[in-house]
C-alpha positions in Angstrom: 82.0 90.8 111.9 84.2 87.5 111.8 81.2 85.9 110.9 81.0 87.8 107.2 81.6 86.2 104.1 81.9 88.0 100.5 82.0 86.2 97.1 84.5 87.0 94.8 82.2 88.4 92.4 81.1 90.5 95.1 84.2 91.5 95.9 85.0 91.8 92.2 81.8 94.1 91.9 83.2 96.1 94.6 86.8 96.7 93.6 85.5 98.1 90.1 82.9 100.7 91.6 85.4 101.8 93.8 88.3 102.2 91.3 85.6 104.3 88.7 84.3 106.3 91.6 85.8 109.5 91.7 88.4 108.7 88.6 85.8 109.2 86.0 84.8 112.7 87.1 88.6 114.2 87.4 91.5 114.4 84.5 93.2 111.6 85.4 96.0 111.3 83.3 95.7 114.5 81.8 99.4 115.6 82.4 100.5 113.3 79.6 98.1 114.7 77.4 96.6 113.5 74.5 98.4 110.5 75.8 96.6 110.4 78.7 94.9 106.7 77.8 98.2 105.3 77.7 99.5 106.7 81.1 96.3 105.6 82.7 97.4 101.5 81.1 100.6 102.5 82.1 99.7 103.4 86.0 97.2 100.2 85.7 100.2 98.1 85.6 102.2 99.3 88.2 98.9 99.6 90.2 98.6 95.5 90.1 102.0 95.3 91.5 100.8 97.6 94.1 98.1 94.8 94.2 100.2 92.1 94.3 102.1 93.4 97.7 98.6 93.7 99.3 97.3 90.5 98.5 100.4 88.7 99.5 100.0 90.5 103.4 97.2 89.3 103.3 97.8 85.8 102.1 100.2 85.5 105.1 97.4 86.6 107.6 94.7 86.1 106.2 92.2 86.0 109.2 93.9 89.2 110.5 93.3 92.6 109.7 96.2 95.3 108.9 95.9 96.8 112.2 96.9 93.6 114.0 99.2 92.1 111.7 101.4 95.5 111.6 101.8 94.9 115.3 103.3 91.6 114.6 105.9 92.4 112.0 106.3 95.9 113.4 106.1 95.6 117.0 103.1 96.4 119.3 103.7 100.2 119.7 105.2 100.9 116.3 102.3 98.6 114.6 99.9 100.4 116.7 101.5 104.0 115.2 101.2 102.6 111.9 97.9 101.6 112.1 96.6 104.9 113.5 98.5 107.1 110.6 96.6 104.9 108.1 93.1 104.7 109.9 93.9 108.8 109.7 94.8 108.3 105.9 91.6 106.4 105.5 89.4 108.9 106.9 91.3 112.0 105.1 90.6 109.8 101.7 87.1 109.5 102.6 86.6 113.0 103.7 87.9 114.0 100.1 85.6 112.0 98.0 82.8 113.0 100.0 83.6 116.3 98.6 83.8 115.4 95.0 80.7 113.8 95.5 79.2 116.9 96.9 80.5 119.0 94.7 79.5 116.9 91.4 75.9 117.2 92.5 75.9 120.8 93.5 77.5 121.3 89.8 74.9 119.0 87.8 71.9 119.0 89.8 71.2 120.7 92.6 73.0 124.2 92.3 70.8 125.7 95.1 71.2 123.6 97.8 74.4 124.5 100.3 77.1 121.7 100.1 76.6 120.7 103.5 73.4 119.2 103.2 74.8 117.2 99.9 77.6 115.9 102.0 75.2 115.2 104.9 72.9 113.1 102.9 75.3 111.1 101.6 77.3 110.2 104.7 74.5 109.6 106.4 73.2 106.9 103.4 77.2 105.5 103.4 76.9 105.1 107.4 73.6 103.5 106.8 74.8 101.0 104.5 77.7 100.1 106.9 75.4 99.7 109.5 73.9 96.9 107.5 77.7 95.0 107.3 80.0 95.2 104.7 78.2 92.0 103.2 75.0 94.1 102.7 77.5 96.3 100.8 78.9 93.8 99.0 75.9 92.4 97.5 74.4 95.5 96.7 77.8 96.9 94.6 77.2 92.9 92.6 73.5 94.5 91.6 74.6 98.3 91.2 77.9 97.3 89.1 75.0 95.3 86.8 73.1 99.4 86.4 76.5 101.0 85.5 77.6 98.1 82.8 74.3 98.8 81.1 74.0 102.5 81.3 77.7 102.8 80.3 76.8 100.4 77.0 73.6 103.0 76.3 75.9 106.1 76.4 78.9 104.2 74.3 76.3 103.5 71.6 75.2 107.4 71.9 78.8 108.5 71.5 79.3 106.6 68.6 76.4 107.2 66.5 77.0 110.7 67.7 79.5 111.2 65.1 81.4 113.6 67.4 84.7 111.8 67.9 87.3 112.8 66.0 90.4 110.4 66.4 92.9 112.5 64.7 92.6 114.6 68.2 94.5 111.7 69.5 97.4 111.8 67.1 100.4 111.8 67.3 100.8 109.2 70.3 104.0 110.0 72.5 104.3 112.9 70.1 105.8 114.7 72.9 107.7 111.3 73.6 107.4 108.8 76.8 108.6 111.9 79.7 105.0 113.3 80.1 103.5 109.2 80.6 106.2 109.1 82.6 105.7 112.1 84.9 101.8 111.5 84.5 102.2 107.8 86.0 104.7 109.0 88.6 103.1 111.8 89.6 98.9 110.5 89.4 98.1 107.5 87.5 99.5 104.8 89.6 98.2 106.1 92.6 95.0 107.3 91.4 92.7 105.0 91.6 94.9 101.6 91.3 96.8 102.2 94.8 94.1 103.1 96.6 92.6 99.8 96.6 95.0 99.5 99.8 91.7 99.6 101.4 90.3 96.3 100.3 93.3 94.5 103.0 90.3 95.5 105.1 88.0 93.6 103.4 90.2 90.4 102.4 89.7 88.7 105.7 85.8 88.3 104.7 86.7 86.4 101.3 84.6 83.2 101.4 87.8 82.3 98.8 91.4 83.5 99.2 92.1 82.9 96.0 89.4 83.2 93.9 89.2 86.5 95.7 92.8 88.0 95.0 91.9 86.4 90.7 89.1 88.9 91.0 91.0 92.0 92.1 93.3 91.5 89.4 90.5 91.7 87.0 88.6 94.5 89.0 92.1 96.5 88.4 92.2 95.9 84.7 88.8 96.3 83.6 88.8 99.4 85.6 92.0 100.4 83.6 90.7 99.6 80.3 87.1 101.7 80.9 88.6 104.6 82.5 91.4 104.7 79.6 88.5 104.2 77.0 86.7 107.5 78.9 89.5 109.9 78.7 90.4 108.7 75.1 86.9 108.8 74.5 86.4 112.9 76.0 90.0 114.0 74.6 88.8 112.3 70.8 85.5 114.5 71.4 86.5 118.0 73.2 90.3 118.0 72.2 93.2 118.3 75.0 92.5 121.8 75.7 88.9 121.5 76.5 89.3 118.9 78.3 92.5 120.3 80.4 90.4 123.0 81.2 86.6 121.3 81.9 85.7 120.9 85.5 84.1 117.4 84.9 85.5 117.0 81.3 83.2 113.2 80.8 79.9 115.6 81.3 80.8 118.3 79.0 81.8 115.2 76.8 78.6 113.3 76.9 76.3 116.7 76.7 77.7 117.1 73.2 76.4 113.8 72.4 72.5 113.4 70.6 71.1 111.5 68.0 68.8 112.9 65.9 67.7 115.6 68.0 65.5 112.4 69.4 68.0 110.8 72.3 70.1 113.7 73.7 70.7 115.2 77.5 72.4 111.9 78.5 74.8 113.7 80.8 71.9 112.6 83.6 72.9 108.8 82.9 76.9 109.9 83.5 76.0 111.8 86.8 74.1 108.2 87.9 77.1 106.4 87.1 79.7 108.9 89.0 77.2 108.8 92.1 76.9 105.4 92.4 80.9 105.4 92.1 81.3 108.4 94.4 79.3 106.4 97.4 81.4 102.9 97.1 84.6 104.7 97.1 83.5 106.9 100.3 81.8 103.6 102.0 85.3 101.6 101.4 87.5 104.6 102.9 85.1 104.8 105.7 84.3 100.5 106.6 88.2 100.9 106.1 88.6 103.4 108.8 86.3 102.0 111.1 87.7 98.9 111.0 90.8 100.0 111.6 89.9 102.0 114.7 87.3 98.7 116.1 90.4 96.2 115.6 92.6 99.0 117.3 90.7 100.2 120.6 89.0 97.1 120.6 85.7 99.2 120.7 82.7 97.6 118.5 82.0 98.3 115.0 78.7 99.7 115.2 79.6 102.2 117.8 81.8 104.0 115.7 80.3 104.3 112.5 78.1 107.6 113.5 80.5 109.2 114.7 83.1 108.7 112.0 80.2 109.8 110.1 80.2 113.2 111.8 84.3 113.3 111.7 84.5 113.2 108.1 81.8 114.7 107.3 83.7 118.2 109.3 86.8 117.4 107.3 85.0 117.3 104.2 83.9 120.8 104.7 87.2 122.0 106.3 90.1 120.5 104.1 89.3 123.1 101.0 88.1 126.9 100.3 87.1 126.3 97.3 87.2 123.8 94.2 90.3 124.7 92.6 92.2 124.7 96.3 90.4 121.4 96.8 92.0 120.3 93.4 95.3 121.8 94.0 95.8 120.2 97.7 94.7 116.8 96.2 97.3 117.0 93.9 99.7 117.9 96.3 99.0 115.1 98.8 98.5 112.4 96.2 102.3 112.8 94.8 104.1 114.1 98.4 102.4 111.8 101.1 100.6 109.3 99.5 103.5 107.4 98.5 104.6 106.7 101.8 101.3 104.8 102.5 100.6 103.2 99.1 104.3 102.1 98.3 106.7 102.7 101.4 105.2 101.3 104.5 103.2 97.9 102.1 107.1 97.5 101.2 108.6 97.5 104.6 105.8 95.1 106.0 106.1 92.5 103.1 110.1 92.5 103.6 109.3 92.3 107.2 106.4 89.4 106.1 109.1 87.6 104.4 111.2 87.9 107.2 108.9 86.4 109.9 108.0 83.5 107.7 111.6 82.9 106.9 112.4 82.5 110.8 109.1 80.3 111.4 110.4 78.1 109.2 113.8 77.8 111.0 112.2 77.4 113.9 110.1 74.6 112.2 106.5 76.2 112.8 104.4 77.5 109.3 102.6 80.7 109.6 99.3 79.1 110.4 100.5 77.5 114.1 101.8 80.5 115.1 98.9 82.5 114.2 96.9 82.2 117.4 99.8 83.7 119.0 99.8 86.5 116.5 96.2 87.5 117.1 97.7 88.5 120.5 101.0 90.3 120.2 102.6 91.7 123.0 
């Protein structure tokens, strides 16, 4: 694995799947409204700050993975703890959007077959794919992002020719003033999906360019922010706040509306592509992220646990909700009472603790880079 090297466009390719995965078939945003657009730009911001935290970890080790340099700023056995409750985190995030994925194909395509086979498949084709390296994954998000760009330009042009949008649905902006953005941000959109790109710490060690690398995640982040914003402007200008409050997968009732001339219609095929191709890089990142993790922690190889992840959160995919509208309500519930503590809290306390340690290298007069050996090592 030390061996791997990913481009910044690939990472760049990889950041923006993962960031529309799951986003584009929820209401995110929604609590704001008809203002929804504006608390997604909103969270986008605060989400590159997020951003900012990460890639400056990583810029301080940046052959070393989150596992191993939370054992040098934290201590071996509270690193270690730390690193366990977010390889836990990891899996618990991928076991969730296994289920939206599962549950987004049961809805638009295959109603008939049980949701365990659905989530089977797919963790099986994720595991595959990891199997291959994260490289293979890499390249193939590059050509894949390439699919989405253009289908996403066919069905713009269809929505617009549609003549279904009605802007005024968007009016007044803050008409219920900047408290629902606020809650909306604080309780979703900053989170969801900006923070979650915690998991690419994981991946920064394989940048071929540091820099370049961290430039392209800034990027990833806002054209991700802009074309998710665009959607739910897009569905709430179409269905109205109600609808769209009230749709399971609001963009698909949105883009079934949409036809031209009775001639180029049933589009909402081209959306479920899109989501599924999202759906998979999101799961894959959770679960290389996870892996990872556990490999760097137990020292076990990389290969050896990816089946049986596969089987782990495949179980918790089936066991963490009853039924759709439990799965929605616990999601809610974890991503405003526990994510926060590993998206904000625990990044904060290791770059103060970051700061820290270089700020006593430096007295000592070593940098970060000759002491690094020793850091690979902690005791």
């Amino acid at each position: 694995m030390d061996k791997t090297r990913i481009s910044s466009l690939q990472f760049f390719s990889l950041m923006v799947l993962f960031q529309m995965g799951t986003a584009l078939v929820v209401n995110v945003g929604i609590l704001a409204g008809r203002d929804a657009w504006l608390a997604i730009l909103v969270g986008m911001a605060a989400g590159s700050l997020l951003f900012a935290v990460y890639a400056n970890l990583n810029k301080l080790f940046p052959d070393m993975q989150p596992t191993s340099y939370c054992k040098v700023l934290l201590g071996k056995y509270l690193g270690t703890a730390v690193g366990i409750a977010y390889v836990v985190f990891f899996l618990h995030k991928a076991s969730r959007d296994l289920m939206d994925g599962g549950l987004l194909v049961l809805a638009s395509a295959l109603k008939e077959t049980p949701l365990m086979i659905i989530n089977l498949l797919m963790i099986l084709t994720v595991a595959y794919a990891l199997h291959k390296g994260v490289e293979v994954l890499a390249r193939t998000a590059f050509i894949f992002l390439i699919v989405v760009m253009v289908i996403g330009a066919f069905i713009v042009l269809v929505v617009f020719f549609s003549d279904i949008m009605n802007l005024n649905r968007l009016r007044p902006i803050l008409g219920g003033g900047v408290r629902d953005v606020f809650v909306s941000v604080y309780r979703q959109n900053y989170q969801f999906p900006f923070a979650e790109v915690i998991c690419f710490v994981t991946v920064m060690p394989s940048l071929s360019n540091k820099k370049g690398g961290v430039k392209a995640g800034y990027l990833a982040i806002l054209l991700s922010g802009l074309t998710l914003s665009g959607a739910i402007a897009s569905t709430i200008a179409v269905l109205g706040v109600d609808i769209t409050e009230r749709s399971v997968f609001p963009l698909l009732t949105m883009i079934g509306k949409a036809s031209i001339a009775d001639f180029i219609q049933r589009t909402d095929i081209l959306v479920v592509m899109i989501l599924i191709i999202g759906v998979f890089f999101k799961i894959s990142l959770f679960y290389y992220a996870a892996v990872i993790g556990m490999s760097d922690i137990f020292k076990i190889p990389y290969r050896k646990l990816l089946y049986p992840v596969a089987v782990v959160i495949l179980l918790f995919s089936l066991m963490i909700s009853r039924s759709f509208s439990d799965h929605l309500t616990k999601g809610g519930e974890v991503l405003y009472r526990v994510d926060p503590v590993f998206f904000v809290v625990i990044p904060l306390i290791l770059f103060l603790a970051g700061f820290v340690y270089k700020f006593r290298l430096k007295r000592q007069g070593r940098s970060v880079a000759q002491s690094r050996e020793g850091d690979r090592n902690p005791n």
